[in-house]
Z-matrix of the N, CA and C atoms (Angstrom, degrees):
N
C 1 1.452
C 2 1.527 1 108.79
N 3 1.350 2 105.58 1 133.39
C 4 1.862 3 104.74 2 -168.83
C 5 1.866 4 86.47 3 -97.28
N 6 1.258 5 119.17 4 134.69
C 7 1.276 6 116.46 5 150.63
C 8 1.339 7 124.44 6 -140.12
N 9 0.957 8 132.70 7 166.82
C 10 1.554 9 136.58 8 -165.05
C 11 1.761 10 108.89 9 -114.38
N 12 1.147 11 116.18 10 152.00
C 13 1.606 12 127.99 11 -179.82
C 14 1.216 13 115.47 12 -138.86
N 15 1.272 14 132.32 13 107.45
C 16 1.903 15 136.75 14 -136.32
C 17 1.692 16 91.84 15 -125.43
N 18 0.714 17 120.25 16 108.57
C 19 1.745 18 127.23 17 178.11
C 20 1.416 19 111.06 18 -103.74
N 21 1.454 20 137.29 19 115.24
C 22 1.649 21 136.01 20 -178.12
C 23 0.906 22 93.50 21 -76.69
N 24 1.885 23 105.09 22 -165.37
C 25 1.294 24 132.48 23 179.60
C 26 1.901 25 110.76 24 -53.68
N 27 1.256 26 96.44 25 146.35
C 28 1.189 27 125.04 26 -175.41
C 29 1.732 28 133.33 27 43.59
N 30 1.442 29 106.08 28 4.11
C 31 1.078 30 139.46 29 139.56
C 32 1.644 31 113.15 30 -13.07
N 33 1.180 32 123.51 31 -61.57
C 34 1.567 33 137.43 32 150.13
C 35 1.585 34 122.09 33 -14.52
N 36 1.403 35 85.55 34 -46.33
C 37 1.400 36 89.75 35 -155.05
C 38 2.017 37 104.84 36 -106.63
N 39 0.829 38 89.54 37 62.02
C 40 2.086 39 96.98 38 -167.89
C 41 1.125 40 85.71 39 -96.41
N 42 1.480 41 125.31 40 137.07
C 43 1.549 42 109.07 41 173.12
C 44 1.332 43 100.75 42 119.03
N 45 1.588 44 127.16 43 -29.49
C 46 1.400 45 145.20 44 -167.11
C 47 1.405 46 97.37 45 -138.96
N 48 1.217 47 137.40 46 -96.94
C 49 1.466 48 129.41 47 -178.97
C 50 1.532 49 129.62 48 -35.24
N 51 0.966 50 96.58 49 119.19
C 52 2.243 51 101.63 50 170.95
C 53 1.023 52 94.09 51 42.93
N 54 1.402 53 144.04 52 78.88
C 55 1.759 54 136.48 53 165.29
C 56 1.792 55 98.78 54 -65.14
N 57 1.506 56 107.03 55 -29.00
C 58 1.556 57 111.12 56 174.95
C 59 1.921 58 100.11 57 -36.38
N 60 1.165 59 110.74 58 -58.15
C 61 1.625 60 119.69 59 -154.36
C 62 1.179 61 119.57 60 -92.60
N 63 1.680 62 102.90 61 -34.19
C 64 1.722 63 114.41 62 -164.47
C 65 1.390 64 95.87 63 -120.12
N 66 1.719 65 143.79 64 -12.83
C 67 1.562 66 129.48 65 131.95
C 68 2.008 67 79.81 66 127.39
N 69 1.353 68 115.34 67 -164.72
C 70 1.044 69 103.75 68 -160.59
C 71 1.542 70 112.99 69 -127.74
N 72 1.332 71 95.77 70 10.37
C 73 1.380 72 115.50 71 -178.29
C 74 1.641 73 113.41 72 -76.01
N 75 1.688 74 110.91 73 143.91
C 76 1.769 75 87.60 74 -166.47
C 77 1.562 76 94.72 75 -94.86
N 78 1.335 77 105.09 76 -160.41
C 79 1.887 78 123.66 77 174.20
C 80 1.636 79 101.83 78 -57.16
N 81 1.273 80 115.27 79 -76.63
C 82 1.438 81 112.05 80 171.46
C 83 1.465 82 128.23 81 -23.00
N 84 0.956 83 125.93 82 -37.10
C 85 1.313 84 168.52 83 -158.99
C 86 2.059 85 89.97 84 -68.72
N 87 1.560 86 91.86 85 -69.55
C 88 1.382 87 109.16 86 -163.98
C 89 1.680 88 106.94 87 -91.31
N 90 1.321 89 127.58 88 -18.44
C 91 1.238 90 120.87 89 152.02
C 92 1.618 91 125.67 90 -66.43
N 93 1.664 92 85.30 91 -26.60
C 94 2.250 93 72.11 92 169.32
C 95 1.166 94 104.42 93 -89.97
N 96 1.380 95 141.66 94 0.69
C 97 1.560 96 138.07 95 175.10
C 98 1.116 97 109.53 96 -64.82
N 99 1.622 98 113.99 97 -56.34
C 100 1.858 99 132.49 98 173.09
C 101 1.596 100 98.83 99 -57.64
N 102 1.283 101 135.66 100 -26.61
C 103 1.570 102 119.58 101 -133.54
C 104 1.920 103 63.31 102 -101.93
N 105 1.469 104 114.66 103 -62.24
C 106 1.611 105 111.06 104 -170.62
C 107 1.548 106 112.48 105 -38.05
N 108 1.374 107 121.84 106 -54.00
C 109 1.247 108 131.85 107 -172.03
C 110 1.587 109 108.28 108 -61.50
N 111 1.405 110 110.04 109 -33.30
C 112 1.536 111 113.22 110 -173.70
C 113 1.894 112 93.07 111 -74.03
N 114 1.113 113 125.69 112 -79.13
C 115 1.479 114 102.83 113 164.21
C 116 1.459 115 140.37 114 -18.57
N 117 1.547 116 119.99 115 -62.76
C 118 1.213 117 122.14 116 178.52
C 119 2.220 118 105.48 117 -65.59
N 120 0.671 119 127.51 118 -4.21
C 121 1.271 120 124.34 119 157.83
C 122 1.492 121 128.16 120 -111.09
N 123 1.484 122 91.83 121 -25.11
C 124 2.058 123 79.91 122 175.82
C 125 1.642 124 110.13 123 96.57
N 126 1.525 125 105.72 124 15.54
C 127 1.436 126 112.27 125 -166.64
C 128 1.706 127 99.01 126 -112.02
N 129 1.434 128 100.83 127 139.90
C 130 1.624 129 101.62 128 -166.28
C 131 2.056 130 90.20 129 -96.15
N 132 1.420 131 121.54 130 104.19
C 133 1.127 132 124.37 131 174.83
C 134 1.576 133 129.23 132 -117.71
N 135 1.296 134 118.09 133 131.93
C 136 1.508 135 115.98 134 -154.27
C 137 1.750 136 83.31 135 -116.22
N 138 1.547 137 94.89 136 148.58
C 139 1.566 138 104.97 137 163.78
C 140 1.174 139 126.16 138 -119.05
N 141 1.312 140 136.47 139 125.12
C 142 1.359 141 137.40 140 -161.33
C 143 1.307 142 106.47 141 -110.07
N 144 1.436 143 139.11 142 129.33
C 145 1.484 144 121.90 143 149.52
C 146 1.329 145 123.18 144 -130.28
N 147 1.285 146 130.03 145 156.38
C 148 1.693 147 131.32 146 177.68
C 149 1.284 148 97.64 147 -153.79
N 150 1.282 149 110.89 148 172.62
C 151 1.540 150 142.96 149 -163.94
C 152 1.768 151 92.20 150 -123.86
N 153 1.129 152 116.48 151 -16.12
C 154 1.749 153 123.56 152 -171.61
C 155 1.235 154 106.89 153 -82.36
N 156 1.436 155 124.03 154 132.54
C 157 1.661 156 102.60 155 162.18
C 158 1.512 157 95.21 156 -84.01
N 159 1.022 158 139.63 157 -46.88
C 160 1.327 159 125.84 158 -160.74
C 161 1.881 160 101.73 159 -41.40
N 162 1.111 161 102.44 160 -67.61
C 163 1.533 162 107.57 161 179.78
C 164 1.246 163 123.89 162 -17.72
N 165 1.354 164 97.52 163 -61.59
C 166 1.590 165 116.52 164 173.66
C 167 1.516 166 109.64 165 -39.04
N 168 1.266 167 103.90 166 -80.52
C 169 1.461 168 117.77 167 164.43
C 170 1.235 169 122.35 168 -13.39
N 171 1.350 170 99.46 169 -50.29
C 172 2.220 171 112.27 170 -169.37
C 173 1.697 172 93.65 171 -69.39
N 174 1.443 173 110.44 172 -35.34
C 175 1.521 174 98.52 173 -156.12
C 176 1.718 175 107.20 174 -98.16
N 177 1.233 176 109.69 175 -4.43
C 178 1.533 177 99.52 176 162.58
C 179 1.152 178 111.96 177 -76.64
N 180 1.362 179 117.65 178 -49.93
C 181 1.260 180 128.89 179 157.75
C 182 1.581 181 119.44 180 11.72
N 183 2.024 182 83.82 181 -89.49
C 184 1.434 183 121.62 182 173.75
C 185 1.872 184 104.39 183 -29.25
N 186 1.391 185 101.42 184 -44.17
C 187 1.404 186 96.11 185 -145.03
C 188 1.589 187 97.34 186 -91.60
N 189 1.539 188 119.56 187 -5.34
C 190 1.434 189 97.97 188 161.47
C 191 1.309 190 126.31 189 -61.06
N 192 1.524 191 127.89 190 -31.44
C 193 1.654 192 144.86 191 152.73
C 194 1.505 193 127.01 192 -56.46
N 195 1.268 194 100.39 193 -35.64
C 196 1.315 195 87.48 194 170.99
C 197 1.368 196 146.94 195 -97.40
N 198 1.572 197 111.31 196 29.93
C 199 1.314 198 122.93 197 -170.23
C 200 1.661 199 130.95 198 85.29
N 201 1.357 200 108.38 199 -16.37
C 202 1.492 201 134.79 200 -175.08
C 203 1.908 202 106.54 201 -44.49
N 204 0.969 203 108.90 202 91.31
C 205 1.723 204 110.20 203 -178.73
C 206 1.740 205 103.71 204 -75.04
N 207 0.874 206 127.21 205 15.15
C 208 1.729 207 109.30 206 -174.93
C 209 1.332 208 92.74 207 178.67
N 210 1.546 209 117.01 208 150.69
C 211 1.511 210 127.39 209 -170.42
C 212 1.756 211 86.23 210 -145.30
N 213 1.537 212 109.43 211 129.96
C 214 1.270 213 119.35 212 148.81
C 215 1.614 214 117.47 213 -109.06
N 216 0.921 215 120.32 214 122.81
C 217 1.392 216 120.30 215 -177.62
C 218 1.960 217 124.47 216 -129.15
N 219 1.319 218 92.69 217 120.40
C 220 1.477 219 99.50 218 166.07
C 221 1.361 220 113.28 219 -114.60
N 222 1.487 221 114.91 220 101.93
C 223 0.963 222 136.10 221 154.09
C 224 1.568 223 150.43 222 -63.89
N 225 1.796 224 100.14 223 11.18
C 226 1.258 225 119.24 224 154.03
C 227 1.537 226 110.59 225 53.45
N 228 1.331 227 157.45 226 -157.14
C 229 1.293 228 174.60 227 93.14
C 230 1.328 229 98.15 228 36.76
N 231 1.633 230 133.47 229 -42.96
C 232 1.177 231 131.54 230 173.31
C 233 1.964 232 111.49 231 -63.68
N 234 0.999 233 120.17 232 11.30
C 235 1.285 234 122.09 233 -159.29
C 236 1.156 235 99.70 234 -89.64
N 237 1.464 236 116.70 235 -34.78
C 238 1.557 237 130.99 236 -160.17
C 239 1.291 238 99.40 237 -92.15
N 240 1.280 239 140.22 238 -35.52
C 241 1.469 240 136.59 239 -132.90
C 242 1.624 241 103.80 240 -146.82
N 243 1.375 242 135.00 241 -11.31
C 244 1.468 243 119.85 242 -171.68
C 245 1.153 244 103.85 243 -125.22
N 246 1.555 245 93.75 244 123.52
C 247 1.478 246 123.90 245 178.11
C 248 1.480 247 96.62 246 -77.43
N 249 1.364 248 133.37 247 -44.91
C 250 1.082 249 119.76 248 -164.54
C 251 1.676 250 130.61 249 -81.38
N 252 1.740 251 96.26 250 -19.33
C 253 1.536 252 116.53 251 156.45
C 254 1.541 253 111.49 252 -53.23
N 255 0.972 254 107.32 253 -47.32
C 256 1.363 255 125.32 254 -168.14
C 257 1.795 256 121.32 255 -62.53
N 258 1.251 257 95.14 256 -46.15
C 259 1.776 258 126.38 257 157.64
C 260 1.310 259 104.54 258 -46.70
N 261 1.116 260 102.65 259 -68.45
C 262 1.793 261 113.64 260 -154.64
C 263 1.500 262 106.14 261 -60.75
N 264 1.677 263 106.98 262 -27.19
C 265 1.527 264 117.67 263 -163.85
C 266 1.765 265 91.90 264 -83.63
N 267 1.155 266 117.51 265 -42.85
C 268 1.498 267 120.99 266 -179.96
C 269 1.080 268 112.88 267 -63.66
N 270 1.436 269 134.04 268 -36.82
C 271 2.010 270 135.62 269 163.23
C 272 1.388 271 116.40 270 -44.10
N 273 1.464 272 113.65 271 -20.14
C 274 1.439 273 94.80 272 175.96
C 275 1.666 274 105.58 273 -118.45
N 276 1.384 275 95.15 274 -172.44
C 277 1.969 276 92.73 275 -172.30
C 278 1.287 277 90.64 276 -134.53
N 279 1.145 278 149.84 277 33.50
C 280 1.500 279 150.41 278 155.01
C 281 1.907 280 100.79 279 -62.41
N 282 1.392 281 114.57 280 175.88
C 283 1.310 282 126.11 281 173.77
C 284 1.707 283 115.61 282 -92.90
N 285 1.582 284 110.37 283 111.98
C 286 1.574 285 113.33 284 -161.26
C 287 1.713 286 92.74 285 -114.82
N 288 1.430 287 111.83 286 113.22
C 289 1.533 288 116.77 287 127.53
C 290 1.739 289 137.71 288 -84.19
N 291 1.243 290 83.93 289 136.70
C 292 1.696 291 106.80 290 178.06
C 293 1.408 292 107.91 291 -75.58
N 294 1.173 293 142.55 292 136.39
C 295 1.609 294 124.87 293 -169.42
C 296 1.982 295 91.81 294 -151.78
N 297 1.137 296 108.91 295 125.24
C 298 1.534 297 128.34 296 166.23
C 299 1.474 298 122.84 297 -127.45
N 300 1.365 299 110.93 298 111.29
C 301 1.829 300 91.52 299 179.99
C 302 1.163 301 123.40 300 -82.87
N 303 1.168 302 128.36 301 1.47
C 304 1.233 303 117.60 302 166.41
C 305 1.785 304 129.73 303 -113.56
N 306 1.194 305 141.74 304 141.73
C 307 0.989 306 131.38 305 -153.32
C 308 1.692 307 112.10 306 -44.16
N 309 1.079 308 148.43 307 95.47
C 310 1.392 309 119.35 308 173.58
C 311 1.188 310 145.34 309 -97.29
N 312 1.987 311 101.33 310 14.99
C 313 1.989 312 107.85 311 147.74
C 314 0.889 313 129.59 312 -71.57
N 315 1.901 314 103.24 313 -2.58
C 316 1.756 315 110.11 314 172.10
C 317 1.382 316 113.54 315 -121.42
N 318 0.993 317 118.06 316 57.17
C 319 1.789 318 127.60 317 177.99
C 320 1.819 319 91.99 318 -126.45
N 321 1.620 320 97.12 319 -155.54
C 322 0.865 321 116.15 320 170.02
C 323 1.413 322 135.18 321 -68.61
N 324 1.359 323 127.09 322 149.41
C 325 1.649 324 116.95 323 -162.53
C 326 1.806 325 97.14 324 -67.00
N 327 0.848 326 141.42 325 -16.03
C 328 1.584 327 136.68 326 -173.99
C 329 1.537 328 107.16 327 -75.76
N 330 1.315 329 110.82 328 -12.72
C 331 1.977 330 118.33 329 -143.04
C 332 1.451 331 84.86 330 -103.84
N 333 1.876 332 105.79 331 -14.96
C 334 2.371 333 94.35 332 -155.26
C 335 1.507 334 82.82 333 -85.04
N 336 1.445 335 151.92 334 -10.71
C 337 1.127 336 136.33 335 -152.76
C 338 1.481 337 101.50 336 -119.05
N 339 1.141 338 101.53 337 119.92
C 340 1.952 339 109.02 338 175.55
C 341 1.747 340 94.77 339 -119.47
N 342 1.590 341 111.95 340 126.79
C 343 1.060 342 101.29 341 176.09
C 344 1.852 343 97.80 342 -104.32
N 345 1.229 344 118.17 343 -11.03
C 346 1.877 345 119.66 344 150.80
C 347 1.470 346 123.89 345 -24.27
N 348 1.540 347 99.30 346 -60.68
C 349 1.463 348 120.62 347 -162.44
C 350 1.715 349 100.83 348 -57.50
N 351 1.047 350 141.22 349 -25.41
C 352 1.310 351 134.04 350 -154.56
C 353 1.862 352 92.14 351 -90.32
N 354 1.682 353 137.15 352 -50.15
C 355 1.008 354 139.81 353 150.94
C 356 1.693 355 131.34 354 -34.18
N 357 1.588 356 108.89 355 -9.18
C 358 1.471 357 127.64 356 -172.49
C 359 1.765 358 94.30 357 -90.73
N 360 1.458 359 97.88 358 -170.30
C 361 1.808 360 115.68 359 176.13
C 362 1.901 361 86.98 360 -113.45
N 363 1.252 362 111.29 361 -50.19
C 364 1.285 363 110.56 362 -155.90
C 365 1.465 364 92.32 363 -154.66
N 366 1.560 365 114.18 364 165.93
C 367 1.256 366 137.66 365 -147.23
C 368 1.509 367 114.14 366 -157.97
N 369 1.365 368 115.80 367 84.62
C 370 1.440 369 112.41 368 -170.83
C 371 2.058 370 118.31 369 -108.00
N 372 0.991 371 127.57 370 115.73
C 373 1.080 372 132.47 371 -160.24
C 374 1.759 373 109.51 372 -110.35
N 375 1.171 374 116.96 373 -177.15
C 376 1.487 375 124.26 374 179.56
C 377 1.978 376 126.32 375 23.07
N 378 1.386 377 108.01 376 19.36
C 379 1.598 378 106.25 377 173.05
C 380 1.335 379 88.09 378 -105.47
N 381 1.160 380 144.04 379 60.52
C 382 1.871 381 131.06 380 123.74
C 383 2.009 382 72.02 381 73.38
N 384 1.511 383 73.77 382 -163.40
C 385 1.883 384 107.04 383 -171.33
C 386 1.169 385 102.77 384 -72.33
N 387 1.302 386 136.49 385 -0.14
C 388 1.671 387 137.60 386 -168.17
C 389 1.299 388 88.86 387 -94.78
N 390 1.417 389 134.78 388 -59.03
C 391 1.648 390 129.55 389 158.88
C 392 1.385 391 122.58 390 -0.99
N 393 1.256 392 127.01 391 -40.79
C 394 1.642 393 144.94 392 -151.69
C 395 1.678 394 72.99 393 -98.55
N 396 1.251 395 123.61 394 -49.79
C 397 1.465 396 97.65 395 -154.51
C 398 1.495 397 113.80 396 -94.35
N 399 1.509 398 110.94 397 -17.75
C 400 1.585 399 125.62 398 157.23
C 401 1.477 400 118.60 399 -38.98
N 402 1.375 401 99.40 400 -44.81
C 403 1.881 402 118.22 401 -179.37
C 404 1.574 403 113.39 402 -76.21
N 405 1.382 404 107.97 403 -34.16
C 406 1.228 405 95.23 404 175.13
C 407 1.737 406 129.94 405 -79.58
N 408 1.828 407 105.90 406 -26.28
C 409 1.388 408 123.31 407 154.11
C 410 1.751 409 120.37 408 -57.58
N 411 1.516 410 97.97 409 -24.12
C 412 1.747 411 85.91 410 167.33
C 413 1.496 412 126.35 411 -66.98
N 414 1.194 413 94.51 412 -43.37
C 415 1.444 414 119.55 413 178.30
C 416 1.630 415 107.18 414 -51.08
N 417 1.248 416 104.06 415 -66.92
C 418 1.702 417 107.38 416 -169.95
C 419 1.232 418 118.71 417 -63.04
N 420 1.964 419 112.71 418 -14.46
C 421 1.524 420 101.70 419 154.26
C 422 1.441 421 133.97 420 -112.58
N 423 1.711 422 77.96 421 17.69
C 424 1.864 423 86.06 422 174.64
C 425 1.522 424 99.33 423 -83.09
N 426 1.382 425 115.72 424 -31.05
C 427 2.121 426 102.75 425 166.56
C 428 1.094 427 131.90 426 -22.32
């Protein structure tokens, strides 16, 4: 199963930002989590990240062509505010998780509203980096 893992803005930088919220583990950190999980299942999974929405955009895009059966996506700051993330995620009909590690019915009132999530299957929030891998097990038995 080919699936994709879409990381927004500042996403990069885990490991450095709010370790209070987002834990203390860096990016690297969370690409060998996916890279382990992509082994222990047998699933061919690529990770993408940008700080761009356009980018973002290009690579869902991408992934209606390129065979990509499942999209996990953390869409970071774009979660709250892009209509056009949001679009792009609705153009395709593959299986889409929403993925946040940190709780976000308990942040700030701007953080409870994802207008993404409605274009997703499911929407998993506050399990740390284990989340990423919750989303990707949805997927492989939503097949």
């Amino acid at each position: 199963m080919k699936l994709l893992v879409i990381n927004g803005p500042n996403l990069n930088f885990l490991g450095i930002r709010e370790k209070s919220v987002y834990g203390n583990q860096d990016y690297q950190y969370l690409l060998d989590l996916i890279a382990k999980k992509a082994e222990e299942t047998g699933c061919d999974i690529t990770v993408f990240q940008s700080n761009h929405e356009g980018a973002i955009i290009d690579r869902i895009q991408e992934a209606y062509f390129d065979g990509t059966q499942g999209i996990v996506i953390n869409p970071g700051a774009y979660t709250h505010y892009s209509y056009a993330i949001r679009d792009a995620l609705a153009s395709i009909t593959v299986p889409k998780v929403e993925i946040h590690i940190s709780d976000i019915t308990k942040r700030e009132e701007f953080r409870k509203i994802s207008v993404t999530a409605p274009a997703c299957d499911k929407q998993i929030y506050g399990q740390g980096l284990n989340g990423y891998l919750q989303a990707i097990d949805f997927i492989i038995n939503k097949k």
